[in-house]
C-alpha positions in Angstrom: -1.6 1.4 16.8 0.3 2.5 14.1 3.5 4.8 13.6 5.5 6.3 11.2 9.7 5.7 11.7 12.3 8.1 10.3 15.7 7.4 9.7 17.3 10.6 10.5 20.6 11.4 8.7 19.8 11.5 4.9 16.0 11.6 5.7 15.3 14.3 7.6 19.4 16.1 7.6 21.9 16.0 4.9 24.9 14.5 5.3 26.3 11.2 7.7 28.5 10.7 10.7 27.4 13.7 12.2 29.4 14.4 15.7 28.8 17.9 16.3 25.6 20.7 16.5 27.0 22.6 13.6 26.8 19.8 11.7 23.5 18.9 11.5 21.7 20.7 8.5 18.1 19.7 7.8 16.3 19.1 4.6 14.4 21.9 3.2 11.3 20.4 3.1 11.6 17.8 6.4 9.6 20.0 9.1 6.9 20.1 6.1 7.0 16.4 5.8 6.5 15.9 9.4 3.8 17.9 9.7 1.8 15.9 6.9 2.4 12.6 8.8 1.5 14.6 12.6 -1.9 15.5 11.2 -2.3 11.7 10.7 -2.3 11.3 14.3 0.0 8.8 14.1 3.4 9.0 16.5 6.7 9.9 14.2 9.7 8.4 15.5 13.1 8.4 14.2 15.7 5.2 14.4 18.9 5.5 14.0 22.2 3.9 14.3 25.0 6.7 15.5 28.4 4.6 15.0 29.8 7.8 15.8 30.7 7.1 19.3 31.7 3.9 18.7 34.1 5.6 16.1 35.3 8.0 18.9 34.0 11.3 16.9 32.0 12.1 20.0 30.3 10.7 23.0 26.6 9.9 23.9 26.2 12.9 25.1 26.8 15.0 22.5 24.6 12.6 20.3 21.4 13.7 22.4 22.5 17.0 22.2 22.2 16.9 18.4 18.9 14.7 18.5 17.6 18.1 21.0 18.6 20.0 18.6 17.1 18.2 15.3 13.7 17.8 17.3 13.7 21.7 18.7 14.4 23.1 14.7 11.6 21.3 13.9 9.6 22.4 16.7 10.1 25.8 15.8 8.6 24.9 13.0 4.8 23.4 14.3 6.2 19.4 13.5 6.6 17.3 16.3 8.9 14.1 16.9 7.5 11.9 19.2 10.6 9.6 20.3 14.3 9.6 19.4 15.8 6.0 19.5 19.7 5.8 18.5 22.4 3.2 18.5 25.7 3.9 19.3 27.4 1.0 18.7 29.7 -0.7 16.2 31.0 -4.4 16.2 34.3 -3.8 14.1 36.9 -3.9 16.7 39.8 -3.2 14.1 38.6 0.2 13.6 39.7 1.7 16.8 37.5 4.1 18.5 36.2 3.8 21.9 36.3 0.2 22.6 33.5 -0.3 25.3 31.1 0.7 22.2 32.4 -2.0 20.0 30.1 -4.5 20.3 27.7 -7.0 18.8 24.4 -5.1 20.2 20.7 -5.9 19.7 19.8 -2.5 18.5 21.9 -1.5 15.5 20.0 -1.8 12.4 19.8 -3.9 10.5 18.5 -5.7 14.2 15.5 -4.6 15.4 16.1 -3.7 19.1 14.9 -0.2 19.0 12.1 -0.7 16.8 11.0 -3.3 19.4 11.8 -0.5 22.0 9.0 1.6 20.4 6.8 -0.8 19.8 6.5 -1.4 23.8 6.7 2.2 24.8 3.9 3.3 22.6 2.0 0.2 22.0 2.6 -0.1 18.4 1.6 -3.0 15.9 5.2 -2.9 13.6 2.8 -4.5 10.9 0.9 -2.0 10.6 3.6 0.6 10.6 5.8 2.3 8.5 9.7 3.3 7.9 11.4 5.7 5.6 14.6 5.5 5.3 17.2 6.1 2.6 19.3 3.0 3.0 19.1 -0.4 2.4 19.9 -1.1 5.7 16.6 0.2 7.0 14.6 -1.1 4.4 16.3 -4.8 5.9 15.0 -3.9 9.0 11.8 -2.4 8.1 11.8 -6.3 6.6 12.3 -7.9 10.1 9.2 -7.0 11.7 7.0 -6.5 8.3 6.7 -2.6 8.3 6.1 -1.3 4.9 9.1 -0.1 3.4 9.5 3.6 1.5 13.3 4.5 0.6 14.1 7.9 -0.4 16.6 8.7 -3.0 18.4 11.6 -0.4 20.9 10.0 1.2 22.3 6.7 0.2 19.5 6.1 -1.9 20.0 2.3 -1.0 23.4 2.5 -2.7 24.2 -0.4 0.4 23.8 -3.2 -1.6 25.1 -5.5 1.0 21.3 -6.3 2.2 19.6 -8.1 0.4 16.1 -6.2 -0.1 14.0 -4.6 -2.1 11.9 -1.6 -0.9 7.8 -1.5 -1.1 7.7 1.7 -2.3 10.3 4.6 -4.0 10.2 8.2 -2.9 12.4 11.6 -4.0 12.5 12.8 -0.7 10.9 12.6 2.9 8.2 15.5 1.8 7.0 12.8 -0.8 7.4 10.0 1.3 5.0 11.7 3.6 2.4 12.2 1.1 2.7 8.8 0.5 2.0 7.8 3.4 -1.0 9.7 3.9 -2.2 8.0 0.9 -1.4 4.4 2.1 -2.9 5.5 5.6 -6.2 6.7 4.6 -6.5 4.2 1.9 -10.2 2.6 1.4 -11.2 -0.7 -0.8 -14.4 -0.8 -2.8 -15.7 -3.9 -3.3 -18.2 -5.0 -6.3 -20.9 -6.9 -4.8 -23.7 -6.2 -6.1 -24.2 -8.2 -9.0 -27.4 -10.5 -10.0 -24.8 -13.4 -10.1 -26.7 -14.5 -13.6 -23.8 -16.8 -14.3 -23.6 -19.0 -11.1 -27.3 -19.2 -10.5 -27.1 -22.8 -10.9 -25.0 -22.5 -7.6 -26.1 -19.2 -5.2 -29.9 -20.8 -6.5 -30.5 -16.7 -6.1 -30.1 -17.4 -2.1 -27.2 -15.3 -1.8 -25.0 -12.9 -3.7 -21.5 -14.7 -4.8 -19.5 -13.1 -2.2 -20.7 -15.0 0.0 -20.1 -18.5 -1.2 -17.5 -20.3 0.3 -14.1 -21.9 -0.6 -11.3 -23.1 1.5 -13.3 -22.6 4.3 -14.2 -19.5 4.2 -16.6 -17.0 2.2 -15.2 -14.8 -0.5 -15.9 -11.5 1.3 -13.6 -13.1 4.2 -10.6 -13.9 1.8 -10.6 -10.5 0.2 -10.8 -9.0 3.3 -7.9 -10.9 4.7 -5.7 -9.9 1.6 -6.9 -6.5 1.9 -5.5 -5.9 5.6 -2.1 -8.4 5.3 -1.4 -4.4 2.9 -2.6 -2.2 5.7 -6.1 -0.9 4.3 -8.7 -0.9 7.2 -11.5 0.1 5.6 -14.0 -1.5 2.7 -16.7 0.0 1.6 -19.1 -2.7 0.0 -21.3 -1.7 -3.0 -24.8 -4.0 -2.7 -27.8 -4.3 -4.2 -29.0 -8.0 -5.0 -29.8 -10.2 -1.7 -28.2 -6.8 -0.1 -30.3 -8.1 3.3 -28.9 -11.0 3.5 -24.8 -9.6 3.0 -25.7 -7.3 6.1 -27.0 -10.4 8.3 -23.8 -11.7 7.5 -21.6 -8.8 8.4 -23.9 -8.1 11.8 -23.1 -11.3 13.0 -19.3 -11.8 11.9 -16.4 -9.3 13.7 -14.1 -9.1 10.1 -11.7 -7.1 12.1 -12.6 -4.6 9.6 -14.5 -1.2 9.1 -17.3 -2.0 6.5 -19.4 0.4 5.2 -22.6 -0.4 2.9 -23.3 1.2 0.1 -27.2 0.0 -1.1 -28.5 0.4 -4.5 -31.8 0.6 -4.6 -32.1 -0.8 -7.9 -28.9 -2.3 -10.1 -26.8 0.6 -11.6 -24.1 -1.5 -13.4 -20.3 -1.8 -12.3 -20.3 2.2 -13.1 -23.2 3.3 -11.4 -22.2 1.7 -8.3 -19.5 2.8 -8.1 -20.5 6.8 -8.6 -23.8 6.2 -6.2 -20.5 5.3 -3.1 -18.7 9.1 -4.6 -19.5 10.7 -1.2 -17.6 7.5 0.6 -13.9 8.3 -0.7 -11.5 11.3 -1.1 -8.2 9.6 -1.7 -6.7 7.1 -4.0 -8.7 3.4 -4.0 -8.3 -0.1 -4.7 -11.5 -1.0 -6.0 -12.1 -4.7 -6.9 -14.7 -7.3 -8.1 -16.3 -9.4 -4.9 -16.2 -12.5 -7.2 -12.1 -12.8 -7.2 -9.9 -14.8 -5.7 -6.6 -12.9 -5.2 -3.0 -13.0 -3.6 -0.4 -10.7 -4.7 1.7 -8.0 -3.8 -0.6 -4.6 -3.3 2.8 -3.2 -2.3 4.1 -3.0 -5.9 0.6 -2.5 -7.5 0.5 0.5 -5.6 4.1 1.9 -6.4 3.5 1.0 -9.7 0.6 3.2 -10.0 1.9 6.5 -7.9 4.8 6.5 -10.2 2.5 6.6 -13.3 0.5 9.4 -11.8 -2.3 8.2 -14.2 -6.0 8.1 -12.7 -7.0 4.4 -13.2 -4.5 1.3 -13.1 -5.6 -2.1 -14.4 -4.6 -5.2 -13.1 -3.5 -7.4 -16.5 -2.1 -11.0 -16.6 -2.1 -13.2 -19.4 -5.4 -15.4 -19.3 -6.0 -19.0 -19.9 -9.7 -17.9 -21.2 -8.9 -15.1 -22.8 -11.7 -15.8 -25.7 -14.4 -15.1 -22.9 -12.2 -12.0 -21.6 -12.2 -8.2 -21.6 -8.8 -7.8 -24.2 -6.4 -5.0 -22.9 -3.5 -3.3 -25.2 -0.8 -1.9 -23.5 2.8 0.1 -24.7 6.2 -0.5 -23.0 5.5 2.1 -20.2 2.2 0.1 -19.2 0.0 2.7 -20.9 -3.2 1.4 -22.0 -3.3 1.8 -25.6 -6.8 0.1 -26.2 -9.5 -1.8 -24.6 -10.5 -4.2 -27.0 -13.6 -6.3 -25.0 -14.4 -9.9 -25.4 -12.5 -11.2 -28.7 -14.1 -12.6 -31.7 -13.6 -16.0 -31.4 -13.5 -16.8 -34.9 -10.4 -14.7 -35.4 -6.7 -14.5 -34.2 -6.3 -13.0 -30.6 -4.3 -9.9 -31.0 -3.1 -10.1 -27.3 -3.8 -12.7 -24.2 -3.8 -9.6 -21.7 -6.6 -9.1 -20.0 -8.0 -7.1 -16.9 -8.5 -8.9 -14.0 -11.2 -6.8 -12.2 -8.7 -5.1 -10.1 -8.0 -1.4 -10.1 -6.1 1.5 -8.1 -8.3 4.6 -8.6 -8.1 8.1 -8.3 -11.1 10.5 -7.2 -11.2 12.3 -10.7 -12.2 8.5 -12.1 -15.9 9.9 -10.7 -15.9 12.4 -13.2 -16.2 9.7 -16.2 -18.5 7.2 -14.2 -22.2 7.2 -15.1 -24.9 7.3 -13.1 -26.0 3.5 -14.5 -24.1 1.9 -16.9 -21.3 -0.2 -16.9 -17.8 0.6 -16.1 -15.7 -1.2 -18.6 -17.9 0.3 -21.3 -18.2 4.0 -20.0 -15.6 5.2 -18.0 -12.4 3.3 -18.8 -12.6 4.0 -22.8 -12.5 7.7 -22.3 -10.0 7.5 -19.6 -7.9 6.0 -21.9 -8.7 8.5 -24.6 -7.3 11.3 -22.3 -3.9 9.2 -21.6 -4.8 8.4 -18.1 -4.8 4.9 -18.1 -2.0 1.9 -17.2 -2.0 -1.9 -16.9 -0.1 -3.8 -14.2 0.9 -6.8 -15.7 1.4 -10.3 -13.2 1.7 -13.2 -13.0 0.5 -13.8 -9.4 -2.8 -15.1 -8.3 -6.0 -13.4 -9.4 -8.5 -15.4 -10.4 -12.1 -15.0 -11.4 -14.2 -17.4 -9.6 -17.7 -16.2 -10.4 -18.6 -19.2 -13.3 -19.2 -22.4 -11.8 -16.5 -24.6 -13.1 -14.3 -21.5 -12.0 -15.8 -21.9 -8.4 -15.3 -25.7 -8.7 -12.0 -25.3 -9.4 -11.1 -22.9 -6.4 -12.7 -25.2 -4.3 -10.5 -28.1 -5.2 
């Protein structure tokens, strides 16, 4: 099960060290932000450290009473909070305060003792969860137990440098953290497989479609799907057409810990057409990817990268080591895609090694330029670059066409 944490001061109220009810003043927009994450069905819980009595300023009970109060103002307001945990403690003895509070404890963040706390009381995976936060501190402990990690600039706005961390994400505020969220947690993968596999007939032997060949002990489909849910996206949708009969054999008698649905063509459409005949499968953003890639990298910042663009299509680039049998990409220094140049001439100079990968973050509106049948590199993403819509993620991290032989070969080894 997943949840949602909250940090609360300088997430959901303005201001810190809060020790009394007239003190607490929430954000503007934070009972609107909780209500976008409650209609996710999903339980929001806030986690945070009150030092506060340690310091003195008040006593536990008065820290509940300002919890009460933070979750009944939002109640009047339809959003609901489903768990407060807090900390009172503080280790630094030299500070005075009320002593018996000044301890080492297991629940003061950066530790993860109350995140732990939730975890048991509402049967959470923490992997599959996720904190906002405005401090670096959370962020570190988001870290510990492999949450993803959205800091807001209210706050601190992760002006603790002490912790040594970098978030997944980069938000204004809690209302756009929340829409982020939504994103993230109704996020689907498309995945290419319904190729004719022309190049690596001389391996499939047209048995089976190349998502299904193995390497490292395991088929393609399997890897990707294993990337795909180490960044919390629990849904594929698998575009098929060639030996489609024998991808669903495979799927009915393997549990991929995954919900797969199959979108059949009933005759090859091209990487465009496929994608337009699986419209009616997605609403939200997408990662949409070739089923003939190897790939491990950090869908965290691919996806940060992209919602901060607020373009319609990203491309993941890297610089190739074939580039002369590549699909040439042009970029500017804010990653927008400036040309798609295709496969070079090989008798002239290369004007750039960048080229796309066969990875993309997509919105909906993409449908709009997709053709019925055609291909997708040659239809939709020119005129999305004409209209200024298009970026390029550049990396350096592994992804890696496999789908020529000595490519396969090579993966295999």
């Amino acid at each position: 099960m997943r949840a949602v944490f909250l940090d609360r001061d300088g997430v959901i109220n303005n201001g810190e060290l809060v020790h009394s009810l007239n003190q607490l003043k929430l954000f503007d927009n934070a009972a609107d932000a909780i209500k976008i994450l409650n209609a996710l069905k999903m339980p929001v819980i806030v986690i945070t450290n009150q030092p506060v009595v340690a310091r003195g300023l008040c006593d536990e009970d008065m820290v509940k009473r300002i919890n009460q109060r933070m979750v009944d103002e939002l109640a009047k307001k339809g959003a609901k909070i489903d768990a407060v945990y807090y900390c009172p403690h503080h280790p630094e003895r030299q500070y005075g305060g009320n002593l018996a509070y000044r301890v080492e404890c297991k629940c003061r963040k950066p530790k993860t003792g109350m995140l732990e706390q939730a975890a048991s009381d509402f049967g959470l995976d923490l992997t599959r969860c996720f904190f906002i936060g405005d401090s670096m501190r959370d962020m570190k402990t988001a870290q510990a137990v492999s949450c993803r990690k959205i800091l807001v600039k209210t706050g601190h706005a992760g002006s603790d440098a002490e912790f040594k961390t970098e978030p997944d994400f980069l938000c204004n505020d809690i209302k756009e953290a929340a829409l982020l969220v939504k994103k993230l947690h109704n996020m689907k993968a498309l995945i290419l497989a319904g190729g004719l596999g022309t190049r690596m007939r001389g391996v499939t032997k047209d048995q089976i479609p190349k998502v299904l060949l193995q390497y490292n002990g395991k088929t393609i489909l399997e890897q990707q799907i294993e990337f795909l849910k180490k960044y919390g996206i629990e849904s594929v949708i698998l575009c098929t057409c060639f030996r489609k009969e024998v991808i669903k054999n495979f799927l009915a008698n393997k549990n991929l810990g995954m919900k797969i649905v199959i979108s059949e063509e009933n005759e090859p459409l091209g990487t465009g057409g496929a994608v337009k005949n699986a419209r009616n499968l997605v609403d939200e953003t997408f990662l949409m990817l070739y089923g003939d890639l190897a790939v491990d990298m950090n869908l965290n910042k691919l996806l940060d990268f992209h919602f901060s663009k607020k373009g319609l299509l990203t491309i993941v680039l890297h610089e190739s080591d074939h580039p002369y049998d590549s699909d040439l990409v042009e970029v500017d220094e804010s990653g927008l895609v400036k040309s798609f140049l295709g496969k070079p001439d090989p008798n002239k100079p290369l004007p750039t090694k960048l080229t796309k990968t066969s990875i993309y973050v997509v919105e909906p509106a993409v449908f709009d330029f997709m053709p019925e049948k055609g291909s997708f590199e040659d239809v939709a993403i020119p005129a999305i670059i004409e209209n200024h819509q298009c970026f390029g993620y550049v990396t350096e991290e592994l992804v890696r066409d496999i789908g020529t032989p000595d490519r396969y070969e090579k993966a295999r080894k």
